[in-house]
Structure formats: structure tokens, C-alpha cells
N, CA, C and O atoms as CSV, one atom per row, in Angstrom:
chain,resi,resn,atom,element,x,y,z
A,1,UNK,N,N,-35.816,2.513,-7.359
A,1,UNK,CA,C,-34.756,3.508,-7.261
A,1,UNK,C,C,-33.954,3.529,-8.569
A,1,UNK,O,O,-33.691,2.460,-9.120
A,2,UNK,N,N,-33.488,4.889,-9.178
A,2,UNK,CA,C,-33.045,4.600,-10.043
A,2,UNK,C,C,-31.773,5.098,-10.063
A,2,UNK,O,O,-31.299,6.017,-9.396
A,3,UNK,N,N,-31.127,4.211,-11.121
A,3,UNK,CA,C,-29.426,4.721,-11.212
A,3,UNK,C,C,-29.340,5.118,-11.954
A,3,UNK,O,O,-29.624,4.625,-13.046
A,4,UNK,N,N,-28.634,6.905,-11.638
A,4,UNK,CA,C,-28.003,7.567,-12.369
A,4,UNK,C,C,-26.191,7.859,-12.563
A,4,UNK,O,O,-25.327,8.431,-13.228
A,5,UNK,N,N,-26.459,6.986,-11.438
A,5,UNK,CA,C,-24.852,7.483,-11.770
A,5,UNK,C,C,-24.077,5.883,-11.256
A,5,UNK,O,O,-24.611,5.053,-10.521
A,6,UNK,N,N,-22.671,5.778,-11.901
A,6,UNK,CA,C,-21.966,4.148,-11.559
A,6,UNK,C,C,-21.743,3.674,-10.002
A,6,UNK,O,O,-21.560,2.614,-9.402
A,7,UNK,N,N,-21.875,5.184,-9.670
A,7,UNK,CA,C,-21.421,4.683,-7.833
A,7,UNK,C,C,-22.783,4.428,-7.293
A,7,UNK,O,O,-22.728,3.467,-6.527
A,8,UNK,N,N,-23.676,4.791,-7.368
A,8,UNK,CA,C,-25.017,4.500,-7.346
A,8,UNK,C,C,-25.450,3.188,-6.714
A,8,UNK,O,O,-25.998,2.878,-5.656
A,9,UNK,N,N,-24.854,2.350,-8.088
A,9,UNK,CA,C,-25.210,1.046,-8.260
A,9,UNK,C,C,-23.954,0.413,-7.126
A,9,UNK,O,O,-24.335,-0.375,-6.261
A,10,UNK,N,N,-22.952,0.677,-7.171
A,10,UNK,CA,C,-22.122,0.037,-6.160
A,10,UNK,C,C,-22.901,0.613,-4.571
A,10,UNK,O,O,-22.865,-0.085,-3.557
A,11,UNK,N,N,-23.504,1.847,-4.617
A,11,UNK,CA,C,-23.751,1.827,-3.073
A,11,UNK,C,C,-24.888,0.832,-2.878
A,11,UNK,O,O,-24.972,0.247,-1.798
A,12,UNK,N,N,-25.688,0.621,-3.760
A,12,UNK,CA,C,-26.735,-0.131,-3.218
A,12,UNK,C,C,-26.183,-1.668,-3.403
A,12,UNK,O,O,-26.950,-2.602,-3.172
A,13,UNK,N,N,-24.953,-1.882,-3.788
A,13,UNK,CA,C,-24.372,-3.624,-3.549
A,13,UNK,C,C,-23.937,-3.212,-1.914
A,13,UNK,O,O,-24.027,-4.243,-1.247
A,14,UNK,N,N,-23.645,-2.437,-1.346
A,14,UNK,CA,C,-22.671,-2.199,-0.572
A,14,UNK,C,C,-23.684,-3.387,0.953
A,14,UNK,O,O,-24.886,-3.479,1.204
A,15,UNK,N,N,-22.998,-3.761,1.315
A,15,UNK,CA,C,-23.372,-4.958,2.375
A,15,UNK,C,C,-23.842,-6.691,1.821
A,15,UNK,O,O,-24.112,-7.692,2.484
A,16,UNK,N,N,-23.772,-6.425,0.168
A,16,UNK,CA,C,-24.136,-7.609,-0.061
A,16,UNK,C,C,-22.543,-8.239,-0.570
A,16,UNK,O,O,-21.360,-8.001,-0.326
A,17,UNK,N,N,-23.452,-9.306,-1.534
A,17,UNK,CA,C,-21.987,-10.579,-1.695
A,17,UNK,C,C,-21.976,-9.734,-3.550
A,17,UNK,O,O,-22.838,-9.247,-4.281
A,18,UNK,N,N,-21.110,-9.865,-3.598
A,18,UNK,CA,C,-20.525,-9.208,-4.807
A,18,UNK,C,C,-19.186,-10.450,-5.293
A,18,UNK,O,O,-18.508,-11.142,-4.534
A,19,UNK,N,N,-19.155,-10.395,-6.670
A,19,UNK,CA,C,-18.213,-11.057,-7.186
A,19,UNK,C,C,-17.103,-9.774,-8.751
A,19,UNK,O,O,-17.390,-9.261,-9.833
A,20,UNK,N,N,-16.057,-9.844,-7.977
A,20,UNK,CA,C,-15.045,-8.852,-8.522
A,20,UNK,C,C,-13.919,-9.498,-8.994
A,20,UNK,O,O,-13.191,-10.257,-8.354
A,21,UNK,N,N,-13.757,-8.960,-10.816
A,21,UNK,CA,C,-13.085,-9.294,-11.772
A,21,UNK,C,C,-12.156,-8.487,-11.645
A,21,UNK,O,O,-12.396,-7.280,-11.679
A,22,UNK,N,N,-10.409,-9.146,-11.404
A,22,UNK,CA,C,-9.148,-8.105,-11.888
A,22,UNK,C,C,-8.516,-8.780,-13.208
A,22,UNK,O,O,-8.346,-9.958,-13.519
A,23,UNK,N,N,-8.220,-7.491,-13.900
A,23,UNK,CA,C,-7.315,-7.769,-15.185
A,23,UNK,C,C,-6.232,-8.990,-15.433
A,23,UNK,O,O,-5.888,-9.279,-16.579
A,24,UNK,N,N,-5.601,-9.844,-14.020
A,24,UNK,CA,C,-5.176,-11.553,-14.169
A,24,UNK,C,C,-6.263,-12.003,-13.855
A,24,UNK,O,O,-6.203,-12.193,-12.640
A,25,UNK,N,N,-7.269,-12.301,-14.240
A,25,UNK,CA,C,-8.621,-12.927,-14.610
A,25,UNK,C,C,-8.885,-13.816,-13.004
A,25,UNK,O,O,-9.677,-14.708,-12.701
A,26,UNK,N,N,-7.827,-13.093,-12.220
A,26,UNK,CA,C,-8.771,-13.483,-10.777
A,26,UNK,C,C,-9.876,-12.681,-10.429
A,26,UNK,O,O,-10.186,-11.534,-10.750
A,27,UNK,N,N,-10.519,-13.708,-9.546
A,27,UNK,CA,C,-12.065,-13.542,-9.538
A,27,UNK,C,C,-12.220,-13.194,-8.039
A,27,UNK,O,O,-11.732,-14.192,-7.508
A,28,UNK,N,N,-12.661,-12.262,-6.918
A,28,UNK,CA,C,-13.031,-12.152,-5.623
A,28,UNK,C,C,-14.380,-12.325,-5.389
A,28,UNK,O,O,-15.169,-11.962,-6.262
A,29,UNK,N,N,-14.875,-12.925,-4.131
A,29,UNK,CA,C,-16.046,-12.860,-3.770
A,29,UNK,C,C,-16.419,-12.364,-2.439
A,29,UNK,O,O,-15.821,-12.954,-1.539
A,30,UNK,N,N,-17.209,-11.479,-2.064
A,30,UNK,CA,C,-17.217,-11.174,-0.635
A,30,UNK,C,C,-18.281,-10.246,-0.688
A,30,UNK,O,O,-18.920,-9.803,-1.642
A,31,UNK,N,N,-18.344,-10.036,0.557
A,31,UNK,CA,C,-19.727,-8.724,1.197
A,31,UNK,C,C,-18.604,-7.465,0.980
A,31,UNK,O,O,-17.529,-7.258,1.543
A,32,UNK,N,N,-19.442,-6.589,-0.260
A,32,UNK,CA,C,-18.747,-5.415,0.027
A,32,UNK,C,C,-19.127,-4.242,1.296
A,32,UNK,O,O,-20.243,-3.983,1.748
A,33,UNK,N,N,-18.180,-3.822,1.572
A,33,UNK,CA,C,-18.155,-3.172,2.438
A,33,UNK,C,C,-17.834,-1.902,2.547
A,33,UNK,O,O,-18.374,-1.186,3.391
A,34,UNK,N,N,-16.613,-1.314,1.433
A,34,UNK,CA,C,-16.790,0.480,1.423
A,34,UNK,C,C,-15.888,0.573,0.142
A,34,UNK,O,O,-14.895,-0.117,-0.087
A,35,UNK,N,N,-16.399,1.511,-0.613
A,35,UNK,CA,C,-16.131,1.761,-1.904
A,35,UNK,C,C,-14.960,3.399,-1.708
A,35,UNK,O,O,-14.867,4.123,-0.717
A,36,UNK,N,N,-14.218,3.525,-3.085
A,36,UNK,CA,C,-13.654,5.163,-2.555
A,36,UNK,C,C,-13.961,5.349,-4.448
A,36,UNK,O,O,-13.899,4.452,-5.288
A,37,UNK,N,N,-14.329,6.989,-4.688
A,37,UNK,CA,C,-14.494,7.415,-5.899
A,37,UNK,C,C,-13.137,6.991,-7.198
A,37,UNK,O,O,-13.133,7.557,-8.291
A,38,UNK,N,N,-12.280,6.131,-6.884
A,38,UNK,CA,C,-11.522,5.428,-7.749
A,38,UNK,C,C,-11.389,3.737,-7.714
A,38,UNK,O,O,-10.505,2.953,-8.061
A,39,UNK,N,N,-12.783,3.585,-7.090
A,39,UNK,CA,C,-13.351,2.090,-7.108
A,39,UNK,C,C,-12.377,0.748,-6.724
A,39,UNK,O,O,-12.339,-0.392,-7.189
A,40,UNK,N,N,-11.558,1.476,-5.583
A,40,UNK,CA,C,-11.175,1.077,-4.400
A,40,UNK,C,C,-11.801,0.211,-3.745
A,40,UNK,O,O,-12.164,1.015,-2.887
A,41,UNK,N,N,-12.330,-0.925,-3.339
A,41,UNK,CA,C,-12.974,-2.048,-2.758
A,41,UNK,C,C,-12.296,-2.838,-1.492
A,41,UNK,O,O,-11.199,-3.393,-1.431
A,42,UNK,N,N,-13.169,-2.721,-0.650
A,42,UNK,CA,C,-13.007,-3.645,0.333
A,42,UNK,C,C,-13.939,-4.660,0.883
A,42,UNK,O,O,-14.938,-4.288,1.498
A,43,UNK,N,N,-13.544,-6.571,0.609
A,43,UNK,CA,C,-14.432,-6.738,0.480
A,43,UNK,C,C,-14.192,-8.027,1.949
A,43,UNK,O,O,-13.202,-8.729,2.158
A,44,UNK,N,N,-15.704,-7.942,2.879
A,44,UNK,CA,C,-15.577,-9.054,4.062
A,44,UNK,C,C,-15.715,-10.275,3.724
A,44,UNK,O,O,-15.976,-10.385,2.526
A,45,UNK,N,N,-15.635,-11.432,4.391
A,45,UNK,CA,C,-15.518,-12.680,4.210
A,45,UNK,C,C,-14.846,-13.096,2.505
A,45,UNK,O,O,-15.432,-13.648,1.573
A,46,UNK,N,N,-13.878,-12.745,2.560
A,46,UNK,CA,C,-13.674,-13.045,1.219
A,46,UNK,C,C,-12.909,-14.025,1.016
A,46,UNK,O,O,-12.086,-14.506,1.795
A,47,UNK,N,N,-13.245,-14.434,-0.356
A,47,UNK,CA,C,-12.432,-16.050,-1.092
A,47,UNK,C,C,-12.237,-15.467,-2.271
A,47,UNK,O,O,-12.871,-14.588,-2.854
A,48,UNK,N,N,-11.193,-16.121,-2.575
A,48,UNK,CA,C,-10.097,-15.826,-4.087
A,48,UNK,C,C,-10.788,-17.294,-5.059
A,48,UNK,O,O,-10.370,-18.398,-4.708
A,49,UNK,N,N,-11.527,-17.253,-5.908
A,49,UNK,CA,C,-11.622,-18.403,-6.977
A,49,UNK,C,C,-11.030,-18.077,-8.143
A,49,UNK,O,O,-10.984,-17.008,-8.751
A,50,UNK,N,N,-10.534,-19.260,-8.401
A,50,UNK,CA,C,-9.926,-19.276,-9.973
A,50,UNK,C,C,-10.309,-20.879,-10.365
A,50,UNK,O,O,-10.320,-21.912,-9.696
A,51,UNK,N,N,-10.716,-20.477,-12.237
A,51,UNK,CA,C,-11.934,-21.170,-12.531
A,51,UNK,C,C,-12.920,-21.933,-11.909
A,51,UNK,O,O,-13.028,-23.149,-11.751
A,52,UNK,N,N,-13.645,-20.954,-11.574
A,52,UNK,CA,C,-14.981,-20.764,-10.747
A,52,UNK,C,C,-14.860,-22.187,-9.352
A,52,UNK,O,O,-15.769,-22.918,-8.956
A,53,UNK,N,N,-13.349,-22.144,-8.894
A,53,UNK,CA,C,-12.904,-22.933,-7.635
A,53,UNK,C,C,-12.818,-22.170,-7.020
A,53,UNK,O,O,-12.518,-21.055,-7.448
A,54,UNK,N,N,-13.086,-22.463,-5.462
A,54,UNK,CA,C,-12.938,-21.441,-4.333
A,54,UNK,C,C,-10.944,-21.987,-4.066
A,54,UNK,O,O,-10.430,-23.092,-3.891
A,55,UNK,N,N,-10.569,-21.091,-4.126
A,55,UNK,CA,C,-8.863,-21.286,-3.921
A,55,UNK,C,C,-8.359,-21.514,-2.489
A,55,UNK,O,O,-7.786,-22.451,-1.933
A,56,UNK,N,N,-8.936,-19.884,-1.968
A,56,UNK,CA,C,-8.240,-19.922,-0.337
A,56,UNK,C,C,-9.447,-18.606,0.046
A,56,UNK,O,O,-10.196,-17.954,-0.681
A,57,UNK,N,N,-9.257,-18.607,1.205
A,57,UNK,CA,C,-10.481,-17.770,2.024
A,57,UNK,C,C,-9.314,-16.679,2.714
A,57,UNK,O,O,-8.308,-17.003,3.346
A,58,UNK,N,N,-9.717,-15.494,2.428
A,58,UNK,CA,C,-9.199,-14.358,2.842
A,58,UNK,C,C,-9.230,-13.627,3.831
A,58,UNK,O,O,-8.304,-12.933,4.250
A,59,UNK,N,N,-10.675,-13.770,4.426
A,59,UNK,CA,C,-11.525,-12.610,5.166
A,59,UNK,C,C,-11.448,-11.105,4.548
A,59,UNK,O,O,-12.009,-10.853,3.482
A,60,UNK,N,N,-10.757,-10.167,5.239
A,60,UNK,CA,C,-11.222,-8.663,5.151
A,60,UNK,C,C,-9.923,-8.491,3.704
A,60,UNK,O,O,-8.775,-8.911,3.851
A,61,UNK,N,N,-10.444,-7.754,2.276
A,61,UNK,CA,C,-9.597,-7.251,1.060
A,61,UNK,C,C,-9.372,-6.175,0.551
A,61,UNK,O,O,-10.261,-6.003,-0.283
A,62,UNK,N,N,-8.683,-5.317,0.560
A,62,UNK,CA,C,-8.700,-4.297,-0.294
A,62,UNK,C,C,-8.142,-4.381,-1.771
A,62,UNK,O,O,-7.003,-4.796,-1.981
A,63,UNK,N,N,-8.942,-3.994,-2.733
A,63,UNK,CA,C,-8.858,-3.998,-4.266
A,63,UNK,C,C,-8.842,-2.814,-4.615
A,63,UNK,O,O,-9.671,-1.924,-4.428
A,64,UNK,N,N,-7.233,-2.812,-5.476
A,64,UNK,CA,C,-7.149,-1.341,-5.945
A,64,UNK,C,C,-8.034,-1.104,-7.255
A,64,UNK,O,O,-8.235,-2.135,-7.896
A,65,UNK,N,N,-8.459,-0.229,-7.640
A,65,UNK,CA,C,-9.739,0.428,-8.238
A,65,UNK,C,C,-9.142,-0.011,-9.703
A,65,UNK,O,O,-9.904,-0.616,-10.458
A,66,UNK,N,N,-7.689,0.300,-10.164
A,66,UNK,CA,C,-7.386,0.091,-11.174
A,66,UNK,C,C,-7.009,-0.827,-11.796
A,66,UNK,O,O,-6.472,-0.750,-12.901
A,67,UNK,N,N,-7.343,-2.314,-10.882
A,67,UNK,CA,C,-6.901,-3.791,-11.251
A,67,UNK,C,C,-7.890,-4.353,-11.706
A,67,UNK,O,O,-7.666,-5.418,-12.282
A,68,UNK,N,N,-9.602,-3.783,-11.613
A,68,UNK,CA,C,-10.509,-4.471,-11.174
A,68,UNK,C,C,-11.609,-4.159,-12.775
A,68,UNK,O,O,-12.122,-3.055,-12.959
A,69,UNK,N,N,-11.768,-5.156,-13.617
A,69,UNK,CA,C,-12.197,-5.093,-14.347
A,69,UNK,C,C,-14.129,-5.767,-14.158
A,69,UNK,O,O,-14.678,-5.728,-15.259
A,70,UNK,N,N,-14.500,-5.978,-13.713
A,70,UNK,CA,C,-16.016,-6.178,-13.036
A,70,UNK,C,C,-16.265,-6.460,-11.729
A,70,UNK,O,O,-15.691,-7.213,-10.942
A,71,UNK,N,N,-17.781,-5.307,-11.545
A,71,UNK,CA,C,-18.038,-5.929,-10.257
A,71,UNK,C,C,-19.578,-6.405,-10.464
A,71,UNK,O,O,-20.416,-5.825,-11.153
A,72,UNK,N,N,-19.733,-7.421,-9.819
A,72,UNK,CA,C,-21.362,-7.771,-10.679
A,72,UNK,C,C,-21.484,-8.705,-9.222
A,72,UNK,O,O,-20.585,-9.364,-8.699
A,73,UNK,N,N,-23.200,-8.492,-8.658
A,73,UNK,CA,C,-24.054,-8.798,-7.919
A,73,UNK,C,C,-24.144,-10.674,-7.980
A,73,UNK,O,O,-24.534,-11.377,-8.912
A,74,UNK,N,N,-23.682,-11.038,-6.771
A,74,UNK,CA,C,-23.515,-12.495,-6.920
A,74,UNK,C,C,-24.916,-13.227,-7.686
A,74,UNK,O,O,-24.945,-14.441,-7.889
């Protein structure tokens, strides 16, 4: 399948474990779960790590689109 376009690639993460970078260099990890066209994230079972430590466990997150500097496939 190929990607043409950026949301593309986020729909086909969508149910897996994803790890998401915000601009204070915190790090999220979780099963994404639904994206919005300003890369809005919500992500299940989630944990907050900072330097690559699991911190605290979250469960269900929403990440505003404009904090979030990577999202990359665990």
C-alpha cells in the first residue's frame, strides 16, 4: 500500500502502539486510536516516559496536534 499522503501513514498506525514526541521533549506511548486533520491524537493504554523511563501510566490521552513534534511506529 502506498502512501501518498501524511494521514495515510497515521491511519494505517491507527490500532497499533505508537510512540509520540511533544515540543517539552516528553515522550507518549500507546495504541493509537483516532486521529483529527490537525493531528489531534488519542492514545489507549498509555504511559508518559521521560528518558526512555516509563514515568506513570495514563490509560485513555488526548494530544493536541500542535504540541506534538513525532509520531513514529513503536
Amino acid at each position: 500500500m502506498e502512501t501518498s499522503r501524511p494521514l495515510d501513514a497515521l491511519n494505517r498506525a491507527r490500532d497499533k502502539k505508537v510512540i509520540v514526541e511533544l515540543k517539552n521533549q516528553k515522550q507518549f506511548i500507546g495504541k493509537l486510536k483516532a486521529f483529527d486533520i490537525h493531528i489531534n491524537v488519542v492514545l489507549e493504554d498509555a504511559e508518559e516516559r521521560v528518558d526512555g523511563e516509563m514515568k506513570r501510566k495514563l490509560g485513555v490521552v488526548f494530544l493536541r496536534g500542535d504540541t506534538i513534534t513525532i509520531i513514529s511506529p513503536e
